[in-house]
C-alpha positions in Angstrom: 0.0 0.0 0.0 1.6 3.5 -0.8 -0.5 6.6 0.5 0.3 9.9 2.9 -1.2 11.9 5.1 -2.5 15.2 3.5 -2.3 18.4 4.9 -3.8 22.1 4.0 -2.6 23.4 1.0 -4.3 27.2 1.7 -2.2 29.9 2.9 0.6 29.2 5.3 2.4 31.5 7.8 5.4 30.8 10.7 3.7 32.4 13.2 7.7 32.0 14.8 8.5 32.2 18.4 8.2 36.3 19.1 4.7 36.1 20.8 5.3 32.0 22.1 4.8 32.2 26.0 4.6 28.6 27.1 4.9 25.2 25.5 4.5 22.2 27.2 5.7 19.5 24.7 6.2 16.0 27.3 8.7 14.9 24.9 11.1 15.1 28.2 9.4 13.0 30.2 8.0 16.3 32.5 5.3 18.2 32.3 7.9 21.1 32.5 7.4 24.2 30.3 10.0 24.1 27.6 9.7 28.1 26.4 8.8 29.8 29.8 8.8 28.5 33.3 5.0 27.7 34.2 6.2 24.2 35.1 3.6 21.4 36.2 2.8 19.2 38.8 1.4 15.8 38.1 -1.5 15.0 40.0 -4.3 12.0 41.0 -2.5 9.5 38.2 -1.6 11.4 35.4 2.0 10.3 33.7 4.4 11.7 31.2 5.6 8.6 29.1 6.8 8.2 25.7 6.3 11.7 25.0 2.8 12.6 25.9 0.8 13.5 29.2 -2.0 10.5 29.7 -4.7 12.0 32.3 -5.8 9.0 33.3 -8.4 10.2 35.0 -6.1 12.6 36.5 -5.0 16.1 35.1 -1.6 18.4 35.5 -2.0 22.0 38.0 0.1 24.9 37.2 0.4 28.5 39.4 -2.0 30.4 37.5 -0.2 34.1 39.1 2.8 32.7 36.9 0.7 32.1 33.9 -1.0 35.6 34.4 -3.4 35.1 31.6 -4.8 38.6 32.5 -2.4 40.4 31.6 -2.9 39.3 28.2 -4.8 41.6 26.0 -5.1 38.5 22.9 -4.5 35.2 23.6 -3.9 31.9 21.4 -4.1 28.2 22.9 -3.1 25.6 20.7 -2.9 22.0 21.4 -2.7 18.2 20.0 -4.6 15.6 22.0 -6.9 12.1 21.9 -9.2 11.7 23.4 -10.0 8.3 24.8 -12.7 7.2 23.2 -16.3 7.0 24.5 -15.0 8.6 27.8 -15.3 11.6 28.0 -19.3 11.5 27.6 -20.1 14.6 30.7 -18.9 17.9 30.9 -15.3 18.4 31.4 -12.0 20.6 30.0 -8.8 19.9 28.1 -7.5 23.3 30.2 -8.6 25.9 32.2 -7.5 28.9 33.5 -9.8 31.0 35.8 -10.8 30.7 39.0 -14.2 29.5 41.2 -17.6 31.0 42.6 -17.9 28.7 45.3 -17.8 25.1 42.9 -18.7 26.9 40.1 -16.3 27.6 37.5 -15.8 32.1 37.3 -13.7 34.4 35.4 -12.2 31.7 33.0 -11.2 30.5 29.6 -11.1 27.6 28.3 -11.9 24.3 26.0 -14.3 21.7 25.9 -13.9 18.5 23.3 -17.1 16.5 24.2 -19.6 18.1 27.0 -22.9 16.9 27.9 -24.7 18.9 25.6 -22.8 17.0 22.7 -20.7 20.0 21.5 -17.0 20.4 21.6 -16.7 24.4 23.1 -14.0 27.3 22.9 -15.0 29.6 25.9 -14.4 32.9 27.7 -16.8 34.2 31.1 -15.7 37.3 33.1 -18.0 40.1 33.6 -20.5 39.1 30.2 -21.5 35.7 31.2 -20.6 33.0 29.3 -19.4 33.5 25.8 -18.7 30.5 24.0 -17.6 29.0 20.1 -19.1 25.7 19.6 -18.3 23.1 17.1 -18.6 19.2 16.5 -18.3 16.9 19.4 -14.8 15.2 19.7 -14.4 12.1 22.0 -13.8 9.2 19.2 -10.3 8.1 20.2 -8.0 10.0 17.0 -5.2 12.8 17.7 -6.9 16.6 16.8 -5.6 19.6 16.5 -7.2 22.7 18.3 -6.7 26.7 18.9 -8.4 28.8 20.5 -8.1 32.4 19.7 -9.3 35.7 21.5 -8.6 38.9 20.9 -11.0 42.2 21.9 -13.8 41.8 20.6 -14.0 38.2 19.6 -13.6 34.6 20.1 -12.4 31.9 17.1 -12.6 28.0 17.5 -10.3 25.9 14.7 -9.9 22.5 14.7 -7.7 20.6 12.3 -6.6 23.6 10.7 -9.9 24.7 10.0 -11.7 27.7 11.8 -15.4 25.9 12.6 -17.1 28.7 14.9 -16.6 32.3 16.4 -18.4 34.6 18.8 -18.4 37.8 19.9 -17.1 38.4 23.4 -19.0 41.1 24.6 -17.8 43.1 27.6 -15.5 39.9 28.3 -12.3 40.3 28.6 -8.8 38.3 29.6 -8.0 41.0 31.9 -10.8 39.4 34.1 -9.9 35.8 34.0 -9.1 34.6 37.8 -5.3 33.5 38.1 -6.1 31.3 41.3 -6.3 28.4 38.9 -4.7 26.7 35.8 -4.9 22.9 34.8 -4.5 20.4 31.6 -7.2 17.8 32.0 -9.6 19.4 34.7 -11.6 22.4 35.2 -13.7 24.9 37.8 -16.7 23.0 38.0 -17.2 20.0 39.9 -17.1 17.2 36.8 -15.1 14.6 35.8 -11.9 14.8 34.6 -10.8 15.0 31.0 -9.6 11.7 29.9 -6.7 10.9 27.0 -3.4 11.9 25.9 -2.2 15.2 25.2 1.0 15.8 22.6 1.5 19.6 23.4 0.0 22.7 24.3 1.1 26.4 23.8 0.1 29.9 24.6 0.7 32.9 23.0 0.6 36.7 23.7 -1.2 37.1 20.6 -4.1 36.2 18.1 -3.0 34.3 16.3 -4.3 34.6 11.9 -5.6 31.7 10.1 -2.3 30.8 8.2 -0.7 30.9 11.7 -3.1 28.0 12.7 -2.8 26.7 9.0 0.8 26.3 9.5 0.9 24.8 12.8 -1.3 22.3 11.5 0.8 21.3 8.8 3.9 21.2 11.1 2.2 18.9 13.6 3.2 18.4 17.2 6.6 19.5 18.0 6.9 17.4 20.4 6.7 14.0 18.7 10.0 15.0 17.0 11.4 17.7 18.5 11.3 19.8 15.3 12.0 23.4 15.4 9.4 24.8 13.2 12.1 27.9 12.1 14.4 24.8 10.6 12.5 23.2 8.0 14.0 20.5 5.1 12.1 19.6 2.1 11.7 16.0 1.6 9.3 13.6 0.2 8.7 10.3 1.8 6.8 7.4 0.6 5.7 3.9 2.6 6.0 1.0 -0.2 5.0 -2.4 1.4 7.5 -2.7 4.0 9.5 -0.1 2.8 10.6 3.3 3.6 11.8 5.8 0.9 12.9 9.5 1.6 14.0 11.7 -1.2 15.4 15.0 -0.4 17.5 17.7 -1.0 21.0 18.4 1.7 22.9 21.4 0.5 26.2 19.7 2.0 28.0 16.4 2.1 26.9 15.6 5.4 25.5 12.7 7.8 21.4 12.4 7.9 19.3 10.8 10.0 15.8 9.7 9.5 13.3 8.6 12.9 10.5 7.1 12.7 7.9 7.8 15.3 4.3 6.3 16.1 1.7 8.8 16.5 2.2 8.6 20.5 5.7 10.0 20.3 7.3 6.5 20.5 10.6 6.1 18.4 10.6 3.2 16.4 13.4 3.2 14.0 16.5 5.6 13.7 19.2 5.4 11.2 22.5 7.8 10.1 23.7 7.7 7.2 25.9 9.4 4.7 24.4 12.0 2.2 25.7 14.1 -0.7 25.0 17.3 -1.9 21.5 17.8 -4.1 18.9 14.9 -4.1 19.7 12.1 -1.9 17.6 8.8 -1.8 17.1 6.8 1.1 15.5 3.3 1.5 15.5 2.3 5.2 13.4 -0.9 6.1 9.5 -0.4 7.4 8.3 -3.3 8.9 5.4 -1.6 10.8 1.9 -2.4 11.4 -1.3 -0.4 9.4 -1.2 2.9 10.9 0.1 6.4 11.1 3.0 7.5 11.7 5.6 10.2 11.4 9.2 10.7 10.0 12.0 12.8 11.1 15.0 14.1 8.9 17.9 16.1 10.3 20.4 17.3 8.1 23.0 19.6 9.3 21.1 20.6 12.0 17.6 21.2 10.0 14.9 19.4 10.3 11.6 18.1 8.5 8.8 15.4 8.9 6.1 13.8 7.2 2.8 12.2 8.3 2.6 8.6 6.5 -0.1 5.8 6.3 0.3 2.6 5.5 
């Protein structure tokens, strides 16, 4: 079989690293924040392991007075996560930031994939009530891409690269949301707990455009491969049977090395070799199982990936 993943082909922009606050990629083994240094604490069974937090039932706390999302005057969450299928039925958040009226959630923002209601949910309430984007219910067990964007006047809800909802904010704003709280997998209200794996999340200072969220969808999770999004190599790479070919350009006669990861971060085959300068082709063996997975290539300290099926 011989196919690849697909992504956007609209408009594309780096939105870089200027306005990137906080990224917590897992890909250390930590839920340690690998840009600022909101670093969190594991809690009720949540683990870090082969490069992704698993909630299991549990969920990660941060110091919300660190994160200071109200001194933010736009904000951008974006995150990679699976839900674990057929589990995440109530109401419940992938991460909140806010604080509580009693065991109510107050002053908050945050994001929803499945609620009660049947509606995956972007969300800001401070002093307007409740302003939220709604879109399609996600709790079926495959890795999604969201981000969540506010900015003064309004609220936008992508997933998979696609902007699916927005709202107005109203008299919302972030300078409102609470700082007593701040968690991955949990949120202000008295529900259940969130329920899956989570790649990465990052926040940033600013709102983010649609080829921004284009082009971090295309890139993927950083931290499966530890790509630096600024350091990017053409390549083309193919799955033939059991088979593995990557064709690509190195503008030196250097080593390369291609990885081979499973979409939960896992490495499962690395190999260095010796390239030349213009098109190099590679044939490494791919003895995998049907799935999807993705490919690394580093050469001379750039790197570029693929998503592959086979």
């Amino acid at each position: 079989m011989l196919s690849g993943i697909s992504t956007l082909t609209m408009a594309q922009t780096n939105p870089g690293a200027a306005n990137l606050k906080h990224q917590w990629t897992f890909n250390d083994g930590t839920p340690n924040d690998k840009v600022g240094t909101v670093n969190g604490t594991l809690m009720d069974g949540a683990v870090v392991a082969d490069g992704v937090l698993n909630t299991s039932g549990g969920y990660v706390v941060l110091t919300g007075t660190e994160l200071a999302i109200n001194t933010y005057t736009e904000l951008t969450v974006s995150a990679w996560f699976t839900p674990e299928q057929g589990m995440n039925t109530g109401y419940h958040f992938l991460y909140y930031f806010g604080g509580q009226s009693g065991t109510n959630g107050a002053n908050m923002t945050g994001y929803t994939p499945a609620r009660g209601n049947d509606v995956s949910r972007a969300m800001i309430m401070t002093t307007d009530g409740e302003k939220g984007a709604n879109g399609t219910e996600y709790d079926d067990g495959v890795k999604h891409h969201i981000v969540c964007v506010i900015d003064a006047t309004d609220l936008y809800y992508y997933i998979d690269g696609l902007l699916v909802s927005s709202t107005s904010i109203g008299a919302s704003s972030l300078a409102n949301v609470s700082t007593d709280l701040a968690y991955f997998g949990k949120g202000g209200w008295p529900d259940p707990n969130w329920k899956g794996t989570l790649d990465e999340i990052s926040v940033y200072d600013k709102a983010l455009s649609a080829d921004n969220v284009t082009f971090l969808f295309n890139a993927g999770p950083i931290g499966i491969t530890g790509i630096d999004p600024a350091k990017k190599l053409t390549q083309n790479v193919i799955l033939n049977n059991n088979q593995l070919v990557a064709e690509f350009e190195s503008p030196s006669a250097s080593e390369a090395q291609i990885e081979v990861y499973d979409v939960q971060g896992k490495l499962l085959s690395s190999e260095l070799f010796a390239c030349n300068i213009g098109v190099n082709q590679k044939t490494i063996k791919a003895d995998f199982a049907t799935g999807i997975y993705v490919v690394r290539l580093v050469v001379d300290g750039q790197s570029s990936y693929s998503k592959i099926a086979k």
